[in-house]
C-alpha positions in Angstrom: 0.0 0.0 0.0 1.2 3.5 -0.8 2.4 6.1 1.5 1.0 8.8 -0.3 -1.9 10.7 -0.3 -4.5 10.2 -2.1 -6.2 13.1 -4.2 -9.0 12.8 -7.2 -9.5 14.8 -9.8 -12.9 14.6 -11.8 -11.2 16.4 -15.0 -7.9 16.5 -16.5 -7.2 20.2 -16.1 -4.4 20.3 -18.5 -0.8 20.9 -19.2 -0.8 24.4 -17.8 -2.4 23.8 -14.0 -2.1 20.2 -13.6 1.8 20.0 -12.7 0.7 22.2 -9.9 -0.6 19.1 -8.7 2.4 16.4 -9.8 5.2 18.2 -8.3 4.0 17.1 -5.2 5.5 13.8 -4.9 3.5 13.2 -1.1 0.3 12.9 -3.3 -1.0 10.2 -5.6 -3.0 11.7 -8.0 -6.1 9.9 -9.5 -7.6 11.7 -12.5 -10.7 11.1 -14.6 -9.5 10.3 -18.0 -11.7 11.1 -20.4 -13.0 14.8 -22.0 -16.5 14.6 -20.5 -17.9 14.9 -17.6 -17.1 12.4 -14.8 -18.9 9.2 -14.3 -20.5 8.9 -10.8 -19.7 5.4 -10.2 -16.1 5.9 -11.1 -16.1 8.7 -9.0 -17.7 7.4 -5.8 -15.6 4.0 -6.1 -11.9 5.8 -6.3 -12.8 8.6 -4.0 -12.2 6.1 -1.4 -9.7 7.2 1.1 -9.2 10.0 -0.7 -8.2 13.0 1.3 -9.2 15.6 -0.8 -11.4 15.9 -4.2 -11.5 18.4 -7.1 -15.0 18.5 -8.7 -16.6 20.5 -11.4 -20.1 22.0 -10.9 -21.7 18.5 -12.7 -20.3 16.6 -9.8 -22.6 16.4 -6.6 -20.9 16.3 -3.3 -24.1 15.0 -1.1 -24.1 12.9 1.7 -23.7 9.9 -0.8 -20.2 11.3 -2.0 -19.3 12.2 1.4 -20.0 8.4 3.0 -18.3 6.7 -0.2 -15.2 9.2 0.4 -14.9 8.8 4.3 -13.1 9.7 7.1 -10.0 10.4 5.3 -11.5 13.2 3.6 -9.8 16.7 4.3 -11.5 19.3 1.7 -13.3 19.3 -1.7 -12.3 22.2 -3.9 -14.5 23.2 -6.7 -13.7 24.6 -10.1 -16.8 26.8 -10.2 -18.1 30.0 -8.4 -21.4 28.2 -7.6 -21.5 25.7 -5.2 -25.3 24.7 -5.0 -24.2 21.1 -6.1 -22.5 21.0 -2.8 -24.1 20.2 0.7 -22.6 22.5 2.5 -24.3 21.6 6.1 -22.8 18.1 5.4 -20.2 19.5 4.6 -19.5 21.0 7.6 -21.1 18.6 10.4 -18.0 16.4 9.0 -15.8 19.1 9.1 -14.5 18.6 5.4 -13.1 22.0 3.8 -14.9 23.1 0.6 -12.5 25.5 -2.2 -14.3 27.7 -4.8 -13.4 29.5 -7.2 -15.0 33.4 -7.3 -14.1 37.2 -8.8 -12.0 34.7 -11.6 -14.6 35.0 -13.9 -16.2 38.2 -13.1 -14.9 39.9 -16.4 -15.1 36.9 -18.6 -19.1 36.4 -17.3 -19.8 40.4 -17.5 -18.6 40.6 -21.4 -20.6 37.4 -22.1 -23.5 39.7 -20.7 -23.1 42.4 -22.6 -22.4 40.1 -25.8 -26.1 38.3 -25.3 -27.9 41.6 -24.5 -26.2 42.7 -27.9 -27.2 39.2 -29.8 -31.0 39.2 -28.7 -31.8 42.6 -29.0 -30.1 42.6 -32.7 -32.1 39.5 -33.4 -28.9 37.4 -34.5 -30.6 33.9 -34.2 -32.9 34.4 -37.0 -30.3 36.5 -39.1 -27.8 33.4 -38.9 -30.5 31.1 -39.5 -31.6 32.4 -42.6 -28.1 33.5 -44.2 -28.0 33.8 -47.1 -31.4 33.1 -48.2 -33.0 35.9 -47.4 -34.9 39.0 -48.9 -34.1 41.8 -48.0 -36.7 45.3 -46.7 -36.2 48.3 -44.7 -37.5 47.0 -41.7 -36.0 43.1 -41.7 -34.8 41.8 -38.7 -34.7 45.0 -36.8 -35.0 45.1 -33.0 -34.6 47.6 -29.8 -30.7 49.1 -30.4 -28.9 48.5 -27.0 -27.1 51.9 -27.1 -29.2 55.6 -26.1 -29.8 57.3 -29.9 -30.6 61.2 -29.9 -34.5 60.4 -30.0 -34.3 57.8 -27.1 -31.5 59.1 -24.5 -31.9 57.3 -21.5 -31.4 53.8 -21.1 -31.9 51.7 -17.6 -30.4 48.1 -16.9 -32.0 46.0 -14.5 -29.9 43.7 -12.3 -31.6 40.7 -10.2 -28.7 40.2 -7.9 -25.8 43.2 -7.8 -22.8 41.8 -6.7 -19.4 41.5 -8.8 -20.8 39.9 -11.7 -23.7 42.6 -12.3 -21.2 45.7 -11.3 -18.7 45.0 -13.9 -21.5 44.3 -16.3 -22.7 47.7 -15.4 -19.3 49.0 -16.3 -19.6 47.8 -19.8 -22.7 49.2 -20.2 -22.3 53.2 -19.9 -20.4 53.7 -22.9 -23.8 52.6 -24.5 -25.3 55.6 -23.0 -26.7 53.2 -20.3 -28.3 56.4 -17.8 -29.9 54.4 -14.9 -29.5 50.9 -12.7 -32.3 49.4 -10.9 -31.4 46.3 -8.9 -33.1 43.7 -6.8 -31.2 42.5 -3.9 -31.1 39.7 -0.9 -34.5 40.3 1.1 -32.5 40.0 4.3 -29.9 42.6 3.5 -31.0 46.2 4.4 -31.2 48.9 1.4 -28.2 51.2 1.8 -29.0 54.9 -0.5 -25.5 55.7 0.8 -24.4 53.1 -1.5 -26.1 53.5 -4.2 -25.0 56.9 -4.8 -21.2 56.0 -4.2 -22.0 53.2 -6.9 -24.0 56.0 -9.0 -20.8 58.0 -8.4 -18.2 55.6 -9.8 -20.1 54.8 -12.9 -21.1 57.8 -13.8 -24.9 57.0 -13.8 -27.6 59.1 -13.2 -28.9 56.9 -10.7 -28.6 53.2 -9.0 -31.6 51.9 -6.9 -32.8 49.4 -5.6 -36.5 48.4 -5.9 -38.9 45.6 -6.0 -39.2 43.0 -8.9 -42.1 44.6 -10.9 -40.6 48.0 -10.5 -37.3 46.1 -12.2 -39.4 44.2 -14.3 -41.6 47.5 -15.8 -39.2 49.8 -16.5 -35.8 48.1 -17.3 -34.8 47.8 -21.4 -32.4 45.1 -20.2 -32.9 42.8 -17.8 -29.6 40.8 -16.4 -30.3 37.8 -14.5 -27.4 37.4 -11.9 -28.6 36.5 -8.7 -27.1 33.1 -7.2 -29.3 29.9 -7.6 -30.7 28.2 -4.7 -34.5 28.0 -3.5 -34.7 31.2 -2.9 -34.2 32.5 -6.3 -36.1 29.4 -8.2 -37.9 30.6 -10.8 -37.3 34.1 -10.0 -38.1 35.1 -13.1 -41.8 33.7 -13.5 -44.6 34.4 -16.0 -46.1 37.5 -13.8 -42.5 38.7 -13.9 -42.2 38.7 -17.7 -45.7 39.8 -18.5 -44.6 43.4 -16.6 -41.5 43.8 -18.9 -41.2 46.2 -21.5 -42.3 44.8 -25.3 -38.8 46.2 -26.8 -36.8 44.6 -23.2 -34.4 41.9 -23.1 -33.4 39.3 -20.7 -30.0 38.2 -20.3 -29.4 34.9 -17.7 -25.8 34.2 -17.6 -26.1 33.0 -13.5 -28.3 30.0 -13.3 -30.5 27.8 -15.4 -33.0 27.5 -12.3 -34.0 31.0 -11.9 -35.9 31.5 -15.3 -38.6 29.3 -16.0 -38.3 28.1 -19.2 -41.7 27.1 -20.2 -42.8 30.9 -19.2 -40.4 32.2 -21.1 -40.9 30.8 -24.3 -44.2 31.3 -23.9 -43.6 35.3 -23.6 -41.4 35.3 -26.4 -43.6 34.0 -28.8 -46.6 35.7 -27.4 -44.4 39.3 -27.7 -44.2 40.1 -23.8 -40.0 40.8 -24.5 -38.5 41.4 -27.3 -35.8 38.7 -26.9 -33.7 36.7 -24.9 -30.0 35.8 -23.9 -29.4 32.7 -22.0 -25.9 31.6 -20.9 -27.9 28.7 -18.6 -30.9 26.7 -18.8 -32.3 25.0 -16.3 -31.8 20.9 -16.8 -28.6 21.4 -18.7 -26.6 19.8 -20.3 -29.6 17.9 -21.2 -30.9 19.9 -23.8 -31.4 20.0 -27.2 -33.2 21.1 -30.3 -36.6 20.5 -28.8 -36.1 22.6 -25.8 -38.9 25.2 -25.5 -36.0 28.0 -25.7 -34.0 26.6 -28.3 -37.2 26.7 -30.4 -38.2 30.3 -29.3 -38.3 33.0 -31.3 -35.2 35.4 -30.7 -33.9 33.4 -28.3 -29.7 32.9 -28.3 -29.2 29.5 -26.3 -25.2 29.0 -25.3 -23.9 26.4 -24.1 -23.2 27.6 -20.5 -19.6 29.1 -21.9 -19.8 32.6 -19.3 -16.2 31.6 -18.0 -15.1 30.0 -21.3 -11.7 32.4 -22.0 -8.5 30.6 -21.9 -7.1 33.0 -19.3 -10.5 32.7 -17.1 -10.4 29.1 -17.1 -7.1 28.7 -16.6 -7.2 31.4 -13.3 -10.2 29.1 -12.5 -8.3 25.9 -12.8 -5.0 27.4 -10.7 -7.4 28.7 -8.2 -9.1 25.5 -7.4 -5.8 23.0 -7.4 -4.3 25.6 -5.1 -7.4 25.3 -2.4 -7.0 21.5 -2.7 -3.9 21.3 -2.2 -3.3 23.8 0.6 -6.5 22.2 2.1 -4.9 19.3 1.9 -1.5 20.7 4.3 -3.7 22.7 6.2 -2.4 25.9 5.0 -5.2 28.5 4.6 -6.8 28.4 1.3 -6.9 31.3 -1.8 -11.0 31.3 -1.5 -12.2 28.5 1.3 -16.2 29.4 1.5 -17.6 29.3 4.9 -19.7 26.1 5.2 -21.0 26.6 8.6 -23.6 29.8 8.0 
């Protein structure tokens, strides 16, 4: 039997981040070896022992992983910034470390934002669908222009969640002539004006506020979806939500599949309640395909769930979470260790 220690790996995370992980001759490193995602019997048979895990955001880490692991276990680090596949009370009752990986992707996430509020509101599904058989009119394919005009000089984004994500979003969007934010926030957390106007201040708005849903809802032209998933926020984004929205508003989700209800969202695109749709995330994924209800909607851009998908964001991502499995693993304090036991 070896002396090492045992570590898993549920992806090869290639030739830049993974000798992070080999130079460490105290370790024995078991890695998944195939480009898709891992298989749950494999990984719940060669966990065992194991004292730490690296998992991707497919990979649940339930009381089921945690039993088939054991006592061994020291910390599971996670190459994501979302970490509802996790079990964090089980987490911490067994007093098993858990790694993320957060503000990595904030930039990569906030451009993919700005590029699917662009995408839907310029109607590129159906422009790319019909290339190049197409007629062309005066009026063919055109849809709300993202950017203030002379004749329309205000614009207003709406955030549902405003944390790093939706800030740096909002950074992207005043050179468009964005004018006003409107934001829906936590429940529990107190509004702060204060803050707002510093926020206002930095980015040169007119104004940042925060307000209920159908105040977000009724007078946003974009709508950003950005709010972490979890019960709280399931289905967030509802039929009565999208009937209040603005005919010539878009809605970007580039957070979680869960907090937009599909079905109602079709169902308001074809019926005209929006003009169109972004979506980085769809609930269910990856299982879906062409008979999705939003990959069959009208001016609706579905992507593959690619918001961190930059070689220098995945890469940080990548470095980020070998380096809280391995320090979890010495006991050293990790890069970004989330707290388990609120």
């Amino acid at each position: 039997m070896s002396d090492r220690l045992k570590v898993v790996v549920a992806r090869d995370l290639g030739p830049d981040v993974m000798p992070l992980l080999f130079k460490h001759p105290e370790l024995e490193a078991i890695v998944w070896p195939h480009n898709k995602a891992c298989d749950r019997e494999w990984l719940l048979e060669n966990i065992r022992g194991a004292v730490g895990v690296l998992v991707m955001l497919s990979d649940k880490v339930n009381a089921e992983f945690l039993d088939a692991a054991g006592p061994n276990l020291r910390v599971v680090s996670t190459m994501s910034v979302g970490y509802e596949h996790a079990d964090t009370a089980e987490l911490a009752k067994r007093g098993v470390k858990f790694g993320y990986t957060p503000d990595v992707l904030t930039d990569a996430v906030a451009d993919l934002s700005v590029m699917l509020a662009l995408m839907a509101g310029r109607n590129v599904k159906k422009t790319y669908d019909i290339w190049p058989n197409f007629v062309w009119s005066p009026f063919a394919f055109c849809g709300p222009q993202l950017s203030a005009t002379p004749t329309s000089p205000t614009r207003t984004a709406g955030f549902i969640g405003f944390g790093r994500i939706a800030q740096a979003t909002l950074a992207r969007l005043v050179p468009f002539g964005f004018t006003h934010c409107l934001y829906t926030a936590n429940p529990s957390t107190p509004p702060n004006p204060a803050a707002d106007a510093q926020i206002a201040a930095k980015y040169g708005v007119k104004e940042v506020r925060r307000v209920g849903l159908t105040e977000l809802a009724r007078e946003s032209d974009v709508v950003f979806v950005l709010a972490p998933g979890g019960p709280s926020t399931y289905h967030i984004v509802n039929e009565a939500f999208l009937k209040e929205m603005k005919n010539t508003a878009v809605l970007v989700n580039t957070s979680r599949g869960t907090l937009v209800d599909s079905d109602a969202l079709a169902k308001a695109l074809q019926d005209g309640w929006l003009y169109g749709a972004g979506i980085d995330v769809v609930e269910g994924e990856p299982q879906v395909d062409q008979n999705h209800p939003l990959v069959k909607a009208p001016r609706c851009i579905v992507l593959p769930h690619i918001g961190s998908a930059t070689t220098e964001t995945r890469i940080g991502m990548a470095t980020l979470a070998v380096n809280n499995l391995i320090n979890g693993i010495f006991g050293k304090p990790m890069p970004a260790e989330l707290n388990t036991s609120r």
